[in-house]
C-alpha positions in Angstrom: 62.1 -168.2 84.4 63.8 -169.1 81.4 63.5 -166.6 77.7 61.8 -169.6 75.9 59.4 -170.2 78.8 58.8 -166.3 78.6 58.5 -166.1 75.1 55.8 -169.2 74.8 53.7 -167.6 77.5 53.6 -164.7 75.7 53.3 -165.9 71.9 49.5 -167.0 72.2 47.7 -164.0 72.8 49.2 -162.1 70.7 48.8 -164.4 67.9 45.2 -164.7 69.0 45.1 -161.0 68.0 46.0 -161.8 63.9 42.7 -163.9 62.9 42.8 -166.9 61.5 41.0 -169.0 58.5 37.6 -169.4 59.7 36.2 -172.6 60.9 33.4 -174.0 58.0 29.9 -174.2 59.3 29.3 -177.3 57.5 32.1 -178.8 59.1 31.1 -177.5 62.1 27.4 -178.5 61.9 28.0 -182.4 61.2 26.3 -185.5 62.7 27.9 -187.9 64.3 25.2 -190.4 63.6 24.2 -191.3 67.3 24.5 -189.8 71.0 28.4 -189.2 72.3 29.4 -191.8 75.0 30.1 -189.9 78.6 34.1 -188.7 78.8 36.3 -191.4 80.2 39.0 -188.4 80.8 39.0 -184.9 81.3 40.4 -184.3 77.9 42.0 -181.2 77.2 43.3 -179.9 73.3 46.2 -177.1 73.9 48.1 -174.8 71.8 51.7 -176.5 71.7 53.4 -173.2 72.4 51.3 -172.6 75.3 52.2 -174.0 78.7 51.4 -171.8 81.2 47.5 -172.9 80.8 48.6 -176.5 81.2 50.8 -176.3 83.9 48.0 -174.5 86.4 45.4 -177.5 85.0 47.9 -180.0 86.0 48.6 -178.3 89.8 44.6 -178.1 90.1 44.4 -182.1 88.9 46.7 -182.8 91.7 45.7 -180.4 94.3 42.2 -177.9 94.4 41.0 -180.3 92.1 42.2 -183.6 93.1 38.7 -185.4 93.4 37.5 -183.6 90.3 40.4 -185.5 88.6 40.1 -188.7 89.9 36.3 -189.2 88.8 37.5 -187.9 85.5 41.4 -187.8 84.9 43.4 -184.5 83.3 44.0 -185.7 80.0 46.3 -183.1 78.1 47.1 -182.9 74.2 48.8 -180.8 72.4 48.8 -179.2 69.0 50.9 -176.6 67.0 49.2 -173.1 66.8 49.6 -172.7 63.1 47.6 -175.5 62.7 45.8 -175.8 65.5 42.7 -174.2 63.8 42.6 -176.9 61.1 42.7 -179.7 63.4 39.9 -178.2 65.3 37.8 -178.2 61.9 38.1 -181.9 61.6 37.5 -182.5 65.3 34.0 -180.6 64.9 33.3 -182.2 61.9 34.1 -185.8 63.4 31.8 -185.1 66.9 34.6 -185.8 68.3 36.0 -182.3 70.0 37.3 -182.6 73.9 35.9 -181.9 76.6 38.1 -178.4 76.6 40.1 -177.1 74.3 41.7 -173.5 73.1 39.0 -171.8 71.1 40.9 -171.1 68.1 43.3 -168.3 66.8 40.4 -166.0 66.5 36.6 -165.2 67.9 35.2 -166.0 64.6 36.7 -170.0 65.1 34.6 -169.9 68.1 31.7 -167.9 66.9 31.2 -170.4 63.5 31.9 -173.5 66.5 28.8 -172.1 68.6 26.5 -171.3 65.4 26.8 -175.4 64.7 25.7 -176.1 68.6 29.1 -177.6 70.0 29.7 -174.9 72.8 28.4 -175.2 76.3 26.9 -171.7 77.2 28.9 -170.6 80.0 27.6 -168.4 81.5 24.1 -170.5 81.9 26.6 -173.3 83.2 28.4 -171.4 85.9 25.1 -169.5 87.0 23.7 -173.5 87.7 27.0 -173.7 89.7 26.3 -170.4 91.5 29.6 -169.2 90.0 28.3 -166.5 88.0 30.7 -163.8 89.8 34.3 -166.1 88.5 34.8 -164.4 85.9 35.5 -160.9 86.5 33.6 -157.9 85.3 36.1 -156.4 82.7 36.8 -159.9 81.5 33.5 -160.3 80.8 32.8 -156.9 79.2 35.7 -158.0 76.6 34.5 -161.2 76.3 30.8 -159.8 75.6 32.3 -157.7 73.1 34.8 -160.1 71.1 31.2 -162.7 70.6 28.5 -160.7 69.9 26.9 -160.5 73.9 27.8 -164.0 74.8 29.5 -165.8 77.3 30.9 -169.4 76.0 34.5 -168.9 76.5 36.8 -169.2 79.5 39.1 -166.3 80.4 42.6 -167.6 81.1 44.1 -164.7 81.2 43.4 -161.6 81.2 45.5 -158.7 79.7 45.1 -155.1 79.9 46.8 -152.8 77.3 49.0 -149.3 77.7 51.3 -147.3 77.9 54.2 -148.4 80.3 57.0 -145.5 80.9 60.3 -145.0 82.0 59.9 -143.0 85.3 63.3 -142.2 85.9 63.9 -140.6 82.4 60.5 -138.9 82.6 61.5 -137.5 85.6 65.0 -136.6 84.4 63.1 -134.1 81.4 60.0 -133.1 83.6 57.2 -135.0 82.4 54.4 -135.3 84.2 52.6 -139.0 83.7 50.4 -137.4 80.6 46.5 -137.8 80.5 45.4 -136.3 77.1 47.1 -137.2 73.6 48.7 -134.0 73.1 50.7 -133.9 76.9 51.8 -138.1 75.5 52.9 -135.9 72.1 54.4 -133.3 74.2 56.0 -136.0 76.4 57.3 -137.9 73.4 59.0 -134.2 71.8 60.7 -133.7 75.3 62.1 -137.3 75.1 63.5 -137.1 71.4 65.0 -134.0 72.1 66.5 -135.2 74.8 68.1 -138.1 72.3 65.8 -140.6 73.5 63.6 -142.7 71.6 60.2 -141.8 72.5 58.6 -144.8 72.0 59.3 -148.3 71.0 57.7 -150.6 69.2 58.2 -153.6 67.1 57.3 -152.5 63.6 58.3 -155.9 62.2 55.1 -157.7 63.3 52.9 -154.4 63.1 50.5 -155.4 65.7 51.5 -152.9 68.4 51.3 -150.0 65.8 48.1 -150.8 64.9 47.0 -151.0 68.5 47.7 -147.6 68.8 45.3 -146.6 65.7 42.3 -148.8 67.7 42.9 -147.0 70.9 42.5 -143.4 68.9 39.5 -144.5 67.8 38.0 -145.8 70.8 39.0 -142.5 72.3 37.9 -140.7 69.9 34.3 -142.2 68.6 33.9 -144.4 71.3 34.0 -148.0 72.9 32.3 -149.3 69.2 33.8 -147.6 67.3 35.0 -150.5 65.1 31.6 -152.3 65.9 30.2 -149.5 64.1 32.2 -150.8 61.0 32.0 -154.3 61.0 27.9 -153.8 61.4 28.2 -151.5 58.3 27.6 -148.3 60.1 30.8 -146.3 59.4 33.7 -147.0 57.1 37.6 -146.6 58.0 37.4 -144.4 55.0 35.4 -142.3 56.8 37.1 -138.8 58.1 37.3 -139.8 61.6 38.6 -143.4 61.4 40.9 -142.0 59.2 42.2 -139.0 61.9 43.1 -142.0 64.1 45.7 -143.2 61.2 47.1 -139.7 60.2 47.5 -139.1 64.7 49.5 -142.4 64.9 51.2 -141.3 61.3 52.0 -138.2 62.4 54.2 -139.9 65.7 56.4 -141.9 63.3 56.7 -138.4 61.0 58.3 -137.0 64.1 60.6 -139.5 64.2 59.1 -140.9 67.6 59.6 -144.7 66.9 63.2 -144.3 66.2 64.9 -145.5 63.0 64.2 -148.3 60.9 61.3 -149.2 63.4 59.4 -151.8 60.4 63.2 -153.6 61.1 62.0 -153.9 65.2 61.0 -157.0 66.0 59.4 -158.2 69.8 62.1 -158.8 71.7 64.6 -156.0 70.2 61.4 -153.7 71.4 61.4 -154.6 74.4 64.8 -154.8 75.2 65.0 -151.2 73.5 62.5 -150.4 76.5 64.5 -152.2 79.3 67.6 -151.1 78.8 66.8 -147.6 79.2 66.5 -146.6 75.1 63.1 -146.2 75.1 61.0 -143.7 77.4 58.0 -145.3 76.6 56.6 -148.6 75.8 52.6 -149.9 74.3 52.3 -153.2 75.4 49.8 -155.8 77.4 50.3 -157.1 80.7 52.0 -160.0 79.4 54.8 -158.1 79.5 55.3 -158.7 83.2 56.8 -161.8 82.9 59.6 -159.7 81.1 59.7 -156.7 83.3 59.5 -158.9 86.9 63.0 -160.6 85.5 66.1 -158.6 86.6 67.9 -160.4 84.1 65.9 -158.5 81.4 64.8 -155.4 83.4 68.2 -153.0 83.5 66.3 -150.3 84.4 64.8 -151.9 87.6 61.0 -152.4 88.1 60.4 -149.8 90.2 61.5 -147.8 87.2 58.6 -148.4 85.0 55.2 -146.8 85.9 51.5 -147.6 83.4 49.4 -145.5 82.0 46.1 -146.1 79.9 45.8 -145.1 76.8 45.6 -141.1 76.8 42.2 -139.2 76.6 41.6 -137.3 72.9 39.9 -134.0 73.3 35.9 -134.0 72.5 36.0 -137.4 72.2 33.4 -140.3 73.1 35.5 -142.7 75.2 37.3 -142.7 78.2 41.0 -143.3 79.6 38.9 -145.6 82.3 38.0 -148.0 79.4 41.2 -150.6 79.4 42.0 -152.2 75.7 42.3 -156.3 76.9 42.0 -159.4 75.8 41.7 -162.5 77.8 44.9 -164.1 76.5 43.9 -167.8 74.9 40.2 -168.4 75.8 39.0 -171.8 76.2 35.6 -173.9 75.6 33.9 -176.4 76.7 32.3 -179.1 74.2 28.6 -179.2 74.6 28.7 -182.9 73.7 30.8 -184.4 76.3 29.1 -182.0 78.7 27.7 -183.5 81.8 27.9 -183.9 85.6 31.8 -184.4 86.1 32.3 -182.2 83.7 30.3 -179.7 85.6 32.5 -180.3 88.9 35.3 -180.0 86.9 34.1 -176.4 85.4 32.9 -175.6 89.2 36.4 -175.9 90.5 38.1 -174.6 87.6 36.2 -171.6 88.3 37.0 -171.1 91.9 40.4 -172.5 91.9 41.7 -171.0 88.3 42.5 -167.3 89.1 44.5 -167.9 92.1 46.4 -170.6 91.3 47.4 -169.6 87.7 48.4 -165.9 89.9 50.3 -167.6 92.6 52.2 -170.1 90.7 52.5 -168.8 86.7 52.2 -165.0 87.6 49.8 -165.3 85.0 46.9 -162.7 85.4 43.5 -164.4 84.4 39.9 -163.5 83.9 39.1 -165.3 86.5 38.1 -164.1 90.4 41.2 -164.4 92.8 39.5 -165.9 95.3 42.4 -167.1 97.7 45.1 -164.6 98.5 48.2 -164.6 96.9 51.3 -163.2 98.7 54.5 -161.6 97.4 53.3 -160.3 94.1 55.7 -158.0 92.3 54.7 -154.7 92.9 54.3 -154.2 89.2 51.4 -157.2 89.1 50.2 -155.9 91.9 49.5 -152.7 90.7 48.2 -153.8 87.2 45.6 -156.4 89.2 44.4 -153.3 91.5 44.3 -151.2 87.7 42.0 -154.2 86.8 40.2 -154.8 90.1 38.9 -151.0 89.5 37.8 -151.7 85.9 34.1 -152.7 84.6 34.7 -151.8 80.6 37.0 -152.9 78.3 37.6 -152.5 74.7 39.3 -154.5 72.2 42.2 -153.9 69.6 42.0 -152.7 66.3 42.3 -156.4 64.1 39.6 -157.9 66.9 36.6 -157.8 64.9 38.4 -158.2 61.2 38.5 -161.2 59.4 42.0 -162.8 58.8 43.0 -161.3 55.2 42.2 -157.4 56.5 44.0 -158.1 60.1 47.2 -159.2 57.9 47.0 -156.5 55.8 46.6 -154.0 58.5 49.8 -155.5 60.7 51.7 -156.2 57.2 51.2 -151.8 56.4 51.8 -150.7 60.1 55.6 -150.0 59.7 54.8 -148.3 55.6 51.9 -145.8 57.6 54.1 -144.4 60.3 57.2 -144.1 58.0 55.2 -142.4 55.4 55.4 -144.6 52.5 51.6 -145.0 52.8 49.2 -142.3 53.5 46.7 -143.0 56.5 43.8 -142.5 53.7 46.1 -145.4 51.3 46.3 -147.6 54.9 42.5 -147.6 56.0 41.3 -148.0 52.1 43.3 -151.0 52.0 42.4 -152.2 55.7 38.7 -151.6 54.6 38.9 -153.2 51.0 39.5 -156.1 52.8 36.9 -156.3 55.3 34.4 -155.8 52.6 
């Protein structure tokens, strides 16, 4: 698999994790002026750096799904991320949205989408097609939690979050795989001293900095913790949200991230972590693609071992709920909705998992329902970490709006170099939620 081709299959979800300009209700909300005509195609609106989505649609159109297709033919589009959320806008506005399409750069696109009544519920549309078990149980628990309780989204992927290791230079300085945040601190002091990065992380685009700040919280208050905030119930000023900034603070005050880490960008992190650098590594699952290629991987696969994010003592969560996201959801408009459509949905669901596993190596949200051989034993062990997982929680930008996500990622690198405070970071974050 070619870097490009890596690098696309990995760019959506994580941009699905910034936010993005909300979609208007009133555009959302507007009349067509008479009843949609019946689909001709099954048409299908894609992000443009996205293929991996398209390319298991197009195997299903010509194999699982081959008389699905011929009563209603794939029909795929494509449209550039950055503005993919505006174009989206004026479909909704026109009546004239596909049949399936990626739900936008962030939940609130398809939240302010299914307030105006162009979403097909889901979840009431697969339990019609007894098919209420496709989608997995820890896709659905971050799914629940990214829309408020509802299903109306389609998990094509589905990535768990953590902390993946060096074994062989964990080993080499007697770490044990640690449990507890202060055997990872411990961990990451044997590992500098040892001249060894102890983590890396690309500071550049922030994200995976503040992902570490989410999982203290959800550690430390709990799975809602940052519910709690959006519904008004706590503040990131508050002293416990701020504990979480001042812990992941305190790593970069160590020097744990290496030098210059608000210089690291994606790929210079994870070839920091490949090449032996780095002992440890936050990341999602998406990352596989990267490890499982020996061009990339100098440390060899059977080097790297995963850990969930560490347990805090006396805290409310637990390391057995996963941080995930289900990579670029996709929905269905309520509008073109209707029986092909439904068979279409009905194979998707007990075609989708297997299919996108067996020939993208793309772990979805979706039931694996025939068995795929010769997984890597890396994605075989990350589906098994899934398999035994029924919570989830999110990541710290999730639930924000798009002006406090950027300014969160924007002031990762400043918090753990120390040219912010944590109290300066979360006043910030919070100014802008409110």
């Amino acid at each position: 698999m070619t870097t490009a081709r890596i690098r696309a299959r990995r760019l959506a979800p994580l941009i699905a994790g910034v936010g993005a300009t909300a979609l208007l209700l009133t555009a959302c909300s507007g009349d067509s002026g008479g009843e949609t005509a019946a689909p001709t195609d099954f048409t299908y609106l894609s992000f443009a750096e996205n293929t991996s989505i398209q390319d298991t649609l197009t195997s299903l159109s010509t194999g699982s799904c081959s008389a699905e297709n011929e009563a209603l033919p794939l029909d795929i589009t494509t449209q550039p991320q950055a503005s993919y959320d505006q174009q989206l806008q004026l479909l909704a506005g026109q009546n004239a949205l596909p049949v399936l399409f990626a739900s936008g750069n962030s939940p609130q696109v398809a939240k302010d989408l299914n307030d105006g009544g162009k979403l097909v519920d889901v979840d009431a549309a697969l339990e019609e097609l007894d098919q209420s078990n496709a989608i997995i149980p820890a896709a659905r628990s971050t799914i629940e939690a990214l829309y408020g309780g509802d299903v109306y989204v389609l998990p094509t992927e589905f990535n768990v979050e953590g902390i993946w290791y060096n074994k062989q230079l964990f080993a080499e300085n007697g770490i044990e795989e640690p449990t507890t945040w202060d055997e990872l601190t411990d961990a990451a002091a044997k590992l500098s001293a040892a001249g060894v990065t102890a983590f890396s992380a690309d500071g550049q685009d922030g994200w995976p900095l503040t992902r570490l700040v989410g999982n203290y919280l959800f550690r430390t208050i709990g799975p809602d913790a940052l519910q709690k905030v959006i519904d008004g119930e706590a503040s990131l000023t508050d002293p416990e949200y701020v504990e979480a900034a001042a812990a992941v603070a305190d790593l970069g005050k160590e020097g744990y991230f290496g030098p210059s880490v608000g210089s690291i960008d994606y790929m210079t992190a994870v070839n920091q972590f490949l090449t032996g650098e780095a002992g440890m590594f936050y990341m999602g699952s998406w990352i596989l693609a990267n490890f499982n290629d020996p061009e990339q991987n100098k440390i060899g696969a059977e080097n790297i071992g995963f850990m969930p994010f560490p347990h805090v003592e006396g805290g409310e969560g637990s390391r057995d709920q996963l941080a995930a996201n289900v990579g670029v959801p996709l929905a269905l408009s309520e509008a073109s909705y209707g029986g092909d459509v439904s068979a279409w949905l009905g194979c998707f669901a007990e075609n989708f998992g297997s299919t996108s596993l067996g020939e993208q190596g793309v772990i979805t949200g979706f039931a694996v329902n025939e068995p795929v051989e010769d997984l890597p034993p890396l994605t075989q062990a990350v589906q098994e970490k899934i398999d035994a997982t029924t919570q989830s929680v999110l990541w710290f930008e999730a639930l924000f709006n798009a002006k406090a996500a950027t300014t969160s990622q924007t002031n990762a690198s400043q918090l753990v170099t120390g040219a912010i405070s944590p109290e300066e970071f979360m006043e910030m974050v919070q100014a802008d939620l409110e």
